[in-house]
C-alpha positions, 0 to 999 in steps of 0.5 A: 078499225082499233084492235083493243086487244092488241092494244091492250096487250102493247100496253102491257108490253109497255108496262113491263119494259118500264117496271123500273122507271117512273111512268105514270097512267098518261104516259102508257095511255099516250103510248097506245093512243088513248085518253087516260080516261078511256083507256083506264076503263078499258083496261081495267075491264079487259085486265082486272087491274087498274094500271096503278095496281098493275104497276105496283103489284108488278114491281113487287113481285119483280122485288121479291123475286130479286130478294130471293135471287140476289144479295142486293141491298133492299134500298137498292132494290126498293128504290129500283122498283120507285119506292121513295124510301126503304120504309115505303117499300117494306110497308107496301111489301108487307101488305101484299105478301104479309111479311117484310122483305128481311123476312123474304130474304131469310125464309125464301119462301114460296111465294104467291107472286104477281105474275105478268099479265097475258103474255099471249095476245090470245090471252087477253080476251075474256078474262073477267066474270061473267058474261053478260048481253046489254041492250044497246044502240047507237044515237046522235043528240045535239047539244045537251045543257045541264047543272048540277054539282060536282066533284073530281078526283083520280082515274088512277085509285079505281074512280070515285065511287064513293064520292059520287054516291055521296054526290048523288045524296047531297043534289037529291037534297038540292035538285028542286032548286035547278032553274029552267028544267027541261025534262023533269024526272031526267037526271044525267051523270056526267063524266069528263076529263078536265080541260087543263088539269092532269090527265088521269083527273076526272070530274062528274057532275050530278044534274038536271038537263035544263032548257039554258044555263043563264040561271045557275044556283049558288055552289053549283055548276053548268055544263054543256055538252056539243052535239055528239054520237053515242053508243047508248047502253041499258043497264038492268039490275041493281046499282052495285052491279053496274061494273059489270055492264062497263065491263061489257062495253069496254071488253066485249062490246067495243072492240067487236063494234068497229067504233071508236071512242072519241075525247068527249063526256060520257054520261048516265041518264036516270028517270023513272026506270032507275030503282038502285036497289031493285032487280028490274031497275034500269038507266042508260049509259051513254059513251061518246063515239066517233 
């Protein structure tokens, strides 16, 4: 049985060793044995950070620290922390802590910095939000057929909220013109890695479970997922607060299971329940277990 709060915290420990190297999601994923698409999400409900924001509000605090403590060059310092130029770095600072690094080195101020996360492994448990119950079970389907449209984009920046609302608008428009449904009324959301592509690339695909996938409209795509166990999740509530039934899965749910996840799409299953906007709306969310 993984610990995932052990995980998390190795992680972490990772992170914080290489503050001055070049290291990308992947490459802390790898070290504690994930996918970089399971661990994005997994960290970011156990966290509260992408590990992008981690990093890079890491590295600026470790700066601004050095600014206050140290004569060193603030291209030395900024080129240290993997900022490109002096210009990167004075931007990034100043959005964070709404002065320039000159500014810093001058005043000394007291500073609101980012501070290492969970320096104790207790610490990690629990600490985002509110707690929430989710009706869940466990199934095994076969082989699911599906098309629809897609779009991709980096695990890395958050995900692709965005893109996939607007994604969701454009194939409601097209929808009718899918061949061969196999259960009108049902739309999935798929959600994947992409063979062959970056680690941290995701893609997601908007569509109608069909019966085969030999008719396939022009500008869309078709997938096929093999059969597979899930763990099945039930949404209540508006669209909006669906981060927090992820974050229940990925910081309560999984690492009490005994389950483990697996390299294969996960998916949402929308039909008649879902009312984005309304208090008894429901879907279902599915995530691939060994």
């Amino acid at each position: 049985m993984i610990d995932y709060i052990d995980k998390m915290q190795d992680a972490i420990d990772f992170m914080e060793a290489k503050l001055k190297e070049d290291i990308r999601l992947n490459d802390v994923a790898f070290e504690v044995g994930f996918s970089s698409f399971h661990f994005h999400r997994i960290f970011l409900a156990n966290v509260g950070e992408t590990v992008t924001e981690y990093m890079r509000k890491r590295r600026l605090s470790e700066a601004a620290r050095e600014l206050m403590e140290t004569n060193r060059r603030i291209l030395d310092i900024a080129v240290d922390y993997q900022f490109e130029s002096q210009e990167a770095f004075t931007r990034a600072f100043k959005k964070m802590f709404f002065m320039s690094p000159g500014q810093c080195r001058r005043e000394k101020p007291a500073m609101h910095l980012f501070l290492r996360r969970c320096s104790d492994r207790e610490g990690l448990k629990f600490m985002r939000g509110e707690k929430i119950e989710v009706d869940s079970k466990i199934l095994e389907l076969g082989e699911i057929r599906a098309v629809g449209l897609r779009c991709h984009g980096d695990v890395r920046e958050g995900g692709l909220k965005q893109e996939i609302k607007q994604l969701w608008e454009k194939f409601n428009k097209v929808a009718s013109s899918v061949k061969n449904i196999s259960k009108p009324g049902i739309a999935l959301g798929i959600c994947s890695m992409i063979e062959g592509e970056e680690p941290h690339i995701m893609e997601y695909v908007c569509s109608m479970k069909v019966d085969d996938v030999s008719d396939v409209p022009q500008g869309m795509v078709a997938r096929k997922l093999s059969p597979q166990k899930y763990a099945v999740f039930t949404h209540k509530g508006e669209l909006d607060k669906v981060g927090q039934t992820y974050d229940y899965i990925y910081q309560t749910w999984l690492p009490q299971s005994g389950c483990e996840l697996i390299d294969a799409p996960d998916f949402e299953l929308y039909d008649d329940r879902f009312a984005p906007d309304k208090d008894e709306s429901e879907f279902d969310i599915y995530i691939s277990i060994k």
